[in-house]
Every structure is written in structure tokens, then in C-alpha cells.
TILUMKOL-93625 format. One record per atom (N, C-alpha, C): x negated, y negated, z negated; atom name; residue number from 1. Coordinates in Angstrom, 3 decimals, always signed. Atoms other than C-alpha are relative to their C-alpha. Example, Ala and Ser with C-alpha at 12.3 -4.5 7.8 and 13.67 -1.06 7.14 Angstrom:
% TILUMKOL-93625
PT         px         py         pz   marza   tordo
PT     -0.890     +1.190     +0.000       N       1
PT    -12.300     +4.500     -7.800      CA       1
PT     -0.900     -1.200     +0.000       C       1
PT     +0.820     +1.190     +0.060       N       2
PT    -13.670     +1.060     -7.140      CA       2
PT     +0.770     -1.090     -0.730       C       2
***
This chain:
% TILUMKOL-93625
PT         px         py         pz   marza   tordo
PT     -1.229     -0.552     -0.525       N       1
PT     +3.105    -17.427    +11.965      CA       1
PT     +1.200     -0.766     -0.538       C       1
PT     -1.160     +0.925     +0.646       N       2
PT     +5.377    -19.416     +9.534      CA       2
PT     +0.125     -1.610     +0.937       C       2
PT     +0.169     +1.282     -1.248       N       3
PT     +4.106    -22.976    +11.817      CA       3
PT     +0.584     +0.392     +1.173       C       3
PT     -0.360     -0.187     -1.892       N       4
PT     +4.680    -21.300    +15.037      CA       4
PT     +1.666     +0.235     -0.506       C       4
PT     -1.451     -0.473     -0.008       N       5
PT     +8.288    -19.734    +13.671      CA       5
PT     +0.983     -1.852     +0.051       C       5
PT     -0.143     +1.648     +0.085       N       6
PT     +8.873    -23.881    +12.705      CA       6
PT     +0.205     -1.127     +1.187       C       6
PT     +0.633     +0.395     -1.439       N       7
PT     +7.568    -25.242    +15.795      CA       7
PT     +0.709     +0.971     +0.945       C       7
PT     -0.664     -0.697     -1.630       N       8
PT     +9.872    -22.305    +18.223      CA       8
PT     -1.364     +0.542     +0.216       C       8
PT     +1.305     -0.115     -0.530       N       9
PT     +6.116    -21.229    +18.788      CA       9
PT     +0.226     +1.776     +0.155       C       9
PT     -0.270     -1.111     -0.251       N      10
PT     +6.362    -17.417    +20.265      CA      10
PT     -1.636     +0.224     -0.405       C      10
PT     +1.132     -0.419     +0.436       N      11
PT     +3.126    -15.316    +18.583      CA      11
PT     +0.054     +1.642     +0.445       C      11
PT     +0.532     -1.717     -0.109       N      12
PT     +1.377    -12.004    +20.049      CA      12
PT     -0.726     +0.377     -1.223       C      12
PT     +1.105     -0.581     +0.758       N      13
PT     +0.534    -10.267    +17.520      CA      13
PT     -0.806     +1.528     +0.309       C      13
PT     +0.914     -1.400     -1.091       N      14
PT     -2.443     -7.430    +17.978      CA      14
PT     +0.059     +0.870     -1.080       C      14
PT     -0.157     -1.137     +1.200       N      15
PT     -3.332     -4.987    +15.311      CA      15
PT     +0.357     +0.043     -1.170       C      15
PT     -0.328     -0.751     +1.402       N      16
PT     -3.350     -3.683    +11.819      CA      16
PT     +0.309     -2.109     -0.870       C      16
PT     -0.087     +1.733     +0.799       N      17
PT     -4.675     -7.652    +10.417      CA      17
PT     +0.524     -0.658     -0.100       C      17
PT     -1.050     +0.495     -0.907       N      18
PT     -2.460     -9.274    +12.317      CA      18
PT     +1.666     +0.202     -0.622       C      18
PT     -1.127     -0.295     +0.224       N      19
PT     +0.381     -7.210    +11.397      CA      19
PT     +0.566     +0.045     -1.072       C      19
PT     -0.119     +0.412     +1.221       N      20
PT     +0.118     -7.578     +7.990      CA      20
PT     +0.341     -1.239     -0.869       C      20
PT     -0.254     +1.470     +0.315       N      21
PT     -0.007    -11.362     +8.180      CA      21
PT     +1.343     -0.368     +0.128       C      21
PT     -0.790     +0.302     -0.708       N      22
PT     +2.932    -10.806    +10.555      CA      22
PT     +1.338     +0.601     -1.367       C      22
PT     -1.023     -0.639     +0.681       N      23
PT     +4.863     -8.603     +7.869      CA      23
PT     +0.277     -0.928     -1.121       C      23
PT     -0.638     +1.020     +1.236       N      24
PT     +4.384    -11.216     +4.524      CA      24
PT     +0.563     -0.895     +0.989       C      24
PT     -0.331     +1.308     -0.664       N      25
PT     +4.948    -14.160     +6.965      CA      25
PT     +1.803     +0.395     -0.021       C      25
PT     -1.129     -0.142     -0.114       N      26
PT     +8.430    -12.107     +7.589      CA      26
PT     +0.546     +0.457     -1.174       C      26
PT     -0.624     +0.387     +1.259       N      27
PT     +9.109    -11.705     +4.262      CA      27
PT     +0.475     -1.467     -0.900       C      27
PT     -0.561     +1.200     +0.522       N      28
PT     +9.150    -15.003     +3.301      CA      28
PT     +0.668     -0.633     +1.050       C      28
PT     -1.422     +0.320     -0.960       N      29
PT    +11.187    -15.950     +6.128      CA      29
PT     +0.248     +0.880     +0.697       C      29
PT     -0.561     -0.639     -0.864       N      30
PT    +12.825    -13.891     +7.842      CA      30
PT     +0.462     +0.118     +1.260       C      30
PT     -0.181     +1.112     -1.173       N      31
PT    +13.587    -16.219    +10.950      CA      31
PT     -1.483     +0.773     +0.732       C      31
PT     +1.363     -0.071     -0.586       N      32
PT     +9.499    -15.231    +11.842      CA      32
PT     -0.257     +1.024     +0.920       C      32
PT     +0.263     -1.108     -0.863       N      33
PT     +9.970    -12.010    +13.494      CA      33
PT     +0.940     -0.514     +0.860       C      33
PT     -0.818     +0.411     -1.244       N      34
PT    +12.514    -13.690    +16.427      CA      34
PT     -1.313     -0.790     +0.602       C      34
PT     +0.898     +0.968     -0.562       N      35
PT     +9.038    -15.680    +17.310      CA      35
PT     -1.402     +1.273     +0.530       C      35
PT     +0.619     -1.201     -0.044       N      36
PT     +7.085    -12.193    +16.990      CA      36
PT     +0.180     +1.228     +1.028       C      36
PT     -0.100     -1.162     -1.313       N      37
PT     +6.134     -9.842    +20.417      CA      37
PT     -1.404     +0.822     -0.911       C      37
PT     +1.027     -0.766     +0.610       N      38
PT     +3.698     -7.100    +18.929      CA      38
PT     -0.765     +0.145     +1.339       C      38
PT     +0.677     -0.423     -1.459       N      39
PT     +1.264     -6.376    +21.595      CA      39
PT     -0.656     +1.424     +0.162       C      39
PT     -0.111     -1.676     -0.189       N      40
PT     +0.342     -2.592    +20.728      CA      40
PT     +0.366     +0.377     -1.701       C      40
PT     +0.111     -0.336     +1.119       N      41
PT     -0.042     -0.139    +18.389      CA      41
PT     -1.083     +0.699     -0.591       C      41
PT     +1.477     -0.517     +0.250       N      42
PT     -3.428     +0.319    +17.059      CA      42
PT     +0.368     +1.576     -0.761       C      42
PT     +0.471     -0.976     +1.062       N      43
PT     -5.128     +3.311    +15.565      CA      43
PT     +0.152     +0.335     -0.749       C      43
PT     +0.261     -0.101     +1.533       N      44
PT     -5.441     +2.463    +12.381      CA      44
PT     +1.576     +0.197     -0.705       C      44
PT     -0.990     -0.737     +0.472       N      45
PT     -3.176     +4.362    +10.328      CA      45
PT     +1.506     -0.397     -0.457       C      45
PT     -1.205     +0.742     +0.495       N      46
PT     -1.209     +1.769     +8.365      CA      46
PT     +0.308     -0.873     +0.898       C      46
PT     -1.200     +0.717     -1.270       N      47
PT     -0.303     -0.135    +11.582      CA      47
PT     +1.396     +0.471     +0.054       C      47
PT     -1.875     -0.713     -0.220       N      48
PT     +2.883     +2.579    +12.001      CA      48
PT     +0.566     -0.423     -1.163       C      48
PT     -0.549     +0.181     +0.894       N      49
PT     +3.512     +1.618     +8.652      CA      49
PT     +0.602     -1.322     -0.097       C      49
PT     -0.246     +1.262     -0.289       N      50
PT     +3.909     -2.015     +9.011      CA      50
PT     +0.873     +0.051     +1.438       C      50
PT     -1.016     -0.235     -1.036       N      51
PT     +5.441     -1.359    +12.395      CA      51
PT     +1.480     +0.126     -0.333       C      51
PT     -1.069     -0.826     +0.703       N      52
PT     +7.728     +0.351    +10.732      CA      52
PT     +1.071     -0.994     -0.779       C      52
PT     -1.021     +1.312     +0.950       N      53
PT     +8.854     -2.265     +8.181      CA      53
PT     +0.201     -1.194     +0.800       C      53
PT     -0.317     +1.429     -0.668       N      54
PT     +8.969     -4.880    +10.502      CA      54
PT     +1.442     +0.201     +1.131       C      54
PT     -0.782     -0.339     -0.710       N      55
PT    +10.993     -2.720    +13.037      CA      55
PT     -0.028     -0.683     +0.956       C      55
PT     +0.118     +0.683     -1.608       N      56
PT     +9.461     -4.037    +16.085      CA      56
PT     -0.470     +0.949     +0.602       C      56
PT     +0.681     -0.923     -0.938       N      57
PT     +8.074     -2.126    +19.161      CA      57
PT     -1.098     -0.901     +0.351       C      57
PT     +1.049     +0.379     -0.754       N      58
PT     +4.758     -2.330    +20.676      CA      58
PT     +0.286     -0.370     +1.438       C      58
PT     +0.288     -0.450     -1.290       N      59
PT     +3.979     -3.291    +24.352      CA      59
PT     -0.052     +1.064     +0.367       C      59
PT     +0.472     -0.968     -0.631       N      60
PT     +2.142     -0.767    +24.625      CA      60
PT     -0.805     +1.253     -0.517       C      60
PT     +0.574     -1.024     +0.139       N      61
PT     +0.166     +2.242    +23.155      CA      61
PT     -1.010     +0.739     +0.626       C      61
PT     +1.208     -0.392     -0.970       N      62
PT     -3.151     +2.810    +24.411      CA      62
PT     -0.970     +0.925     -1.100       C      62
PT     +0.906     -0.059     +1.594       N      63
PT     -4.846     +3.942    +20.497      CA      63
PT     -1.245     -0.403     -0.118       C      63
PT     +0.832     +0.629     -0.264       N      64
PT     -7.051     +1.206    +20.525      CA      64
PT     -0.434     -0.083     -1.351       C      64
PT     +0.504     +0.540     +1.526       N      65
PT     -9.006     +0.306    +17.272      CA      65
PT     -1.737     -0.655     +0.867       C      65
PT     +1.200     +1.010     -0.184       N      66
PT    -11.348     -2.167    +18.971      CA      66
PT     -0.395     -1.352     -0.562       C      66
PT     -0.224     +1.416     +1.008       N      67
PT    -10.653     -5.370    +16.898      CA      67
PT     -0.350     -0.867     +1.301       C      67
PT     -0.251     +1.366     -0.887       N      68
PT    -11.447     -8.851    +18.757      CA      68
PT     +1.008     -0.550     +0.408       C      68
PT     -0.693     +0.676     -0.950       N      69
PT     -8.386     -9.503    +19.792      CA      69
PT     +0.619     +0.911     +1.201       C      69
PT     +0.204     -0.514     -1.051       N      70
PT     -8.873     -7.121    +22.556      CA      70
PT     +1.825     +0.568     +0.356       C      70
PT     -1.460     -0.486     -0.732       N      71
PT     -4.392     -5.759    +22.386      CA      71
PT     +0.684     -0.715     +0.202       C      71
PT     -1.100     +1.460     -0.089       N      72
PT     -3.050     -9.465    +22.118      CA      72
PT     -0.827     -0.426     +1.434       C      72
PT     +0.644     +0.410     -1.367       N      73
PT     -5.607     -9.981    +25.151      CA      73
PT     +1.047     +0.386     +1.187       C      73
PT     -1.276     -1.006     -0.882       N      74
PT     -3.466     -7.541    +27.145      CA      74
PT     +1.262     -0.520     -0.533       C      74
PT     -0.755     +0.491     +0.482       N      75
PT     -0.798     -8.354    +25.324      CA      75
PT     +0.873     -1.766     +0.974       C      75
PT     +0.039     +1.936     -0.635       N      76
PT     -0.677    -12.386    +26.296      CA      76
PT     +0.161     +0.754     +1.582       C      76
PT     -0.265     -0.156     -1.315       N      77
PT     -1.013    -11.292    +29.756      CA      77
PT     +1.397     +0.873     +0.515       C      77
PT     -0.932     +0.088     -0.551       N      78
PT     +1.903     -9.131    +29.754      CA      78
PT     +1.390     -0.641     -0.435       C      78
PT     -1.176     +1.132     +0.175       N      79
PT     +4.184    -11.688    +28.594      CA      79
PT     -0.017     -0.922     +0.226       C      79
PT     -0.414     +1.465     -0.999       N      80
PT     +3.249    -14.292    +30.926      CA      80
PT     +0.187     +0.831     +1.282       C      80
PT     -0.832     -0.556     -1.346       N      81
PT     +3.981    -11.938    +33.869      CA      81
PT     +1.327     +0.105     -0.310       C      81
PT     -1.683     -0.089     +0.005       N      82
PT     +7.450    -11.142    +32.208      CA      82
PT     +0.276     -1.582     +0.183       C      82
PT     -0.018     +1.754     -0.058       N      83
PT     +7.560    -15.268    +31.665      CA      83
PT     +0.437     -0.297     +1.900       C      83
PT     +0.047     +0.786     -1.117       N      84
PT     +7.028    -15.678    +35.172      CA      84
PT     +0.473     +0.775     +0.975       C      84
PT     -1.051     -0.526     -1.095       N      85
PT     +9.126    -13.128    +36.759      CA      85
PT     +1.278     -0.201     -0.262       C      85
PT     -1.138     +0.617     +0.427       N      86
PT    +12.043    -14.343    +34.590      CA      86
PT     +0.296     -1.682     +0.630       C      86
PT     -0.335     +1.481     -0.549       N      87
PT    +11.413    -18.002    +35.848      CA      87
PT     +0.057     -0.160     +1.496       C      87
PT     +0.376     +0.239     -1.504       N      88
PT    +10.010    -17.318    +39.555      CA      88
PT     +0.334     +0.657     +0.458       C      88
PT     -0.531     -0.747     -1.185       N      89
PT    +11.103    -14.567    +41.143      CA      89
PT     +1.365     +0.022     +0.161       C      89
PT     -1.715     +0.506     -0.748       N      90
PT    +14.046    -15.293    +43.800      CA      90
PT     +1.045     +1.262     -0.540       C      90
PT     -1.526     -0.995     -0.543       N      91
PT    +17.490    -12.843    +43.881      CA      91
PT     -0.595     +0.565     +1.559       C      91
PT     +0.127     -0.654     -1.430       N      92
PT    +17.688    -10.788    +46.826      CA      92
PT     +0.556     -1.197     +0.546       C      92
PT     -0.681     +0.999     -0.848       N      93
PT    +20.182    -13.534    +47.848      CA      93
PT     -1.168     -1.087     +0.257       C      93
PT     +0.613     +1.456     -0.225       N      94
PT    +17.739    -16.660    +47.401      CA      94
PT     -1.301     +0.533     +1.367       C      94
PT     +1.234     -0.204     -1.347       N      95
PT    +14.869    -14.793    +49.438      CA      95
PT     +0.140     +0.700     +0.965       C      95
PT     -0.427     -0.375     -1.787       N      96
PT    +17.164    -13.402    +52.395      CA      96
PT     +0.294     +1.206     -0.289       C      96
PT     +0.426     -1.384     +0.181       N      97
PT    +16.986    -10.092    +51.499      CA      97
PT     +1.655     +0.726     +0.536       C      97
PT     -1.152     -0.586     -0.882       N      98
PT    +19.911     -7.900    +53.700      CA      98
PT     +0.459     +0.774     -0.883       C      98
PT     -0.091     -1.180     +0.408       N      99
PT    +21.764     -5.480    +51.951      CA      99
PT     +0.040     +1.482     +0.798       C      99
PT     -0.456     -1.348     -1.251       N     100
PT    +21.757     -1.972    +53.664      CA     100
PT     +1.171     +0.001     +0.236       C     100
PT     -1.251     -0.107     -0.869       N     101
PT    +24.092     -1.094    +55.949      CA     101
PT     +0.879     +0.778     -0.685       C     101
PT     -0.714     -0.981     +0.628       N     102
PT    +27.280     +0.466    +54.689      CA     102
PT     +0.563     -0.881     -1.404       C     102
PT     -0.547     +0.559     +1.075       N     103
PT    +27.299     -1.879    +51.322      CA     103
PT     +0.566     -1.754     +0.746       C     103
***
């Protein structure tokens, strides 16, 4: 997390393991959480706690405690749809779009 913060490198992080790495990493710099999207908020107990000190939000909240990977999976995916509705999708203006009648 300290490389990627270095490097501009944006990091999902997923659960409890994760978030722990994610919390020293932002202690010793502080810069590391602007590179940091959480991707939920597990189960496991001391996640809210670390949440907490980091003062980030989850995606999402499903109360997963599956490990693998499995909330940055989800995760990653929804922050290349935001990615790519911030870059690709037109304005009403660019793709024609009328306003109703009256405005």
C-alpha cells in the first residue's frame, strides 16, 4: 500500500487483513488512505474497529467473512463501472437527449 500510494497506484482493500495492513501503512504515511477505496465491511468484529480509525466507508455491506479476496472481487468491479461511467458515458447533450417539454 505504501508502493501503490508512491506510484498514484489506487488499492481495494477487502477485509479485516487487509485493513490492518491498510491502517499501519496509514500511519506511517498518511498520504496512503487518498489511494485507499475499502470494498466492504466484513464480519469480523475488529473490521468496524479499523474502519473506524481509518474513517473510510465501505462499498458495501453484505456481512461477508469468506476470506479469498471474495469483497475486493466485488469491490474491483464496482470501481471500474464507476471508472467507466465517469470516462464514457455521454451528457444528455452529447447523446441527443430532448429535454421535456415546458423546460
Amino acid at each position: 500500500m505504501l508502493s501503490a500510494c508512491a506510484n498514484h497506484v489506487p488499492v481495494v482493500v477487502d477485509g479485516f487483513i487487509s485493513g490492518v495492513g491498510a491502517l499501519i501503512a496509514s500511519k506511517l504515511h498518511p498520504e496512503v488512505k487518498n489511494y485507499l477505496t475499502i470494498a466492504h465491511k466484513s464480519a469480523e468484529p475488529g473490521h468496524s474497529a479499523v474502519l473506524n480509525e481509518l474513517g473510510l466507508n465501505p462499498l458495501f455491506n453484505f456481512n461477508m467473512r469468506l476470506g479469498e479476496g471474495t469483497g475486493a472481487a466485488l469491490g474491483i468491479s464496482i470501481v471500474e463501472a464507476s471508472a467507466k461511467i465517469l470516462t464514457e458515458m455521454k451528457t444528455f447533450e452529447e447523446a441527443g437527449v430532448s429535454k421535456a417539454k415546458g423546460e
